[in-house]
N, C-alpha and C positions, 0 to 999 in steps of 0.2 A: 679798506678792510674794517676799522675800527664802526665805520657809519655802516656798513653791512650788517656786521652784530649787532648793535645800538638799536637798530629797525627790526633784526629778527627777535628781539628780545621786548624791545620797548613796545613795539607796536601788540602785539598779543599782551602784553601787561594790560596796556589800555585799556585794550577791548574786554579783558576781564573784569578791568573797574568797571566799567560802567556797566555791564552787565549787570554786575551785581549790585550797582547801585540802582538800576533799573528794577531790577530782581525784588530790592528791599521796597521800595515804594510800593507797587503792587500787591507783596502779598504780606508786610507787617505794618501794624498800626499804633502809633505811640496808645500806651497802658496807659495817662493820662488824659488824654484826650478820648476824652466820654461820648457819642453821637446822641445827640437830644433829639427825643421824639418832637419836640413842636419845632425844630430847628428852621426857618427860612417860612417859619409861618407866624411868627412876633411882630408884633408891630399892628401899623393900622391894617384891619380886616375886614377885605373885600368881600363879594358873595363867594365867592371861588374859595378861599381859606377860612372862610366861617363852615363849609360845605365839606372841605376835608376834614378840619377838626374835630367834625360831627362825628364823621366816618371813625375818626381815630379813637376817639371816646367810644364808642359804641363798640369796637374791637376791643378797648380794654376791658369794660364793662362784662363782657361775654365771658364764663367760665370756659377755662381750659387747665390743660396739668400740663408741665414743663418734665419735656423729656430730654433726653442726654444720649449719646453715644460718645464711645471711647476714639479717636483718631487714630492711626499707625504710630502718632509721633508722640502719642498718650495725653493731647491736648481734648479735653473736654465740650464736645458741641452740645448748643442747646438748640431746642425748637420748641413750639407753642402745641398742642395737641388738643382741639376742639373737637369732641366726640361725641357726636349727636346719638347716633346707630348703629351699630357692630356689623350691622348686613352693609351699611352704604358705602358708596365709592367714597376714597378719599382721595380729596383734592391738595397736592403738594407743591408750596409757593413756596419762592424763591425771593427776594428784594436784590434792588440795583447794588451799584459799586459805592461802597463807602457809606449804608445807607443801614437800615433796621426792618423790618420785616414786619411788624406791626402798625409802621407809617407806609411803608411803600403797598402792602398787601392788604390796604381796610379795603378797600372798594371790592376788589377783587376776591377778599376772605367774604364779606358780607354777602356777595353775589353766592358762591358754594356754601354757605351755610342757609342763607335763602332757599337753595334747590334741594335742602336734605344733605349734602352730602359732610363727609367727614372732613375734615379741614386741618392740615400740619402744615405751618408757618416755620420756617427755617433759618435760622440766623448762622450766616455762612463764617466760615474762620475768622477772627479779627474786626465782627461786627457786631452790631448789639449786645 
């Protein structure tokens, strides 16, 4: 009787820890720990990372405004706003997990600012 309760009890506990410890990895990021735009590109520099560098510099270089929206949960987003044309499509990037938007989206910003078009870079919850 005692091990029946024990399991209907313990076992859903479990599953909520990790849940939520699962939960926390995912979507919160130590305040601390800053993502470096040159991160995994120090050191001795290949053609390949002399080549992204270029790309990164050259997106910082580029005038843009830093825009903001409010979240549901009242946490502050930011994103990059290069605004060539008022009439042109803009193009809206994203960056990977755990990453920055300015490093992951040079290539890919310079490619839509090349074609004309408007270009918002986006720094997702807990990133850049």
């Amino acid at each position: 009787m005692y091990i029946f309760i024990g399991c209907a009890v313990g076992i859903p506990a479990l599953i909520l820890l990790i849940s939520y410890v699962i939960f926390r990895m995912a979507f919160y990021s130590d305040k601390d720990k800053h993502i470096k735009l040159y991160d995994k590109l120090e050191g001795e520099l290949d053609e390949s990372k002399k080549f992204r560098l270029s790309l990164i510099n050259k997106m910082i270089s580029e005038p843009y405004e830093d825009v903001y929206i409010l979240s549901r949960d009242g946490l502050k987003l930011h994103g990059r706003l290069y605004e060539r044309d008022k009439s042109a499509p803009l193009s809206i990037q994203f960056h990977g997990y755990k990453s920055i938007s300015v490093r992951d989206m040079a290539g890919g910003g310079k490619e839509a600012l090349m074609l004309g078009h408007n270009l918002l870079l986006v720094d997702m919850r807990a990133h850049g």
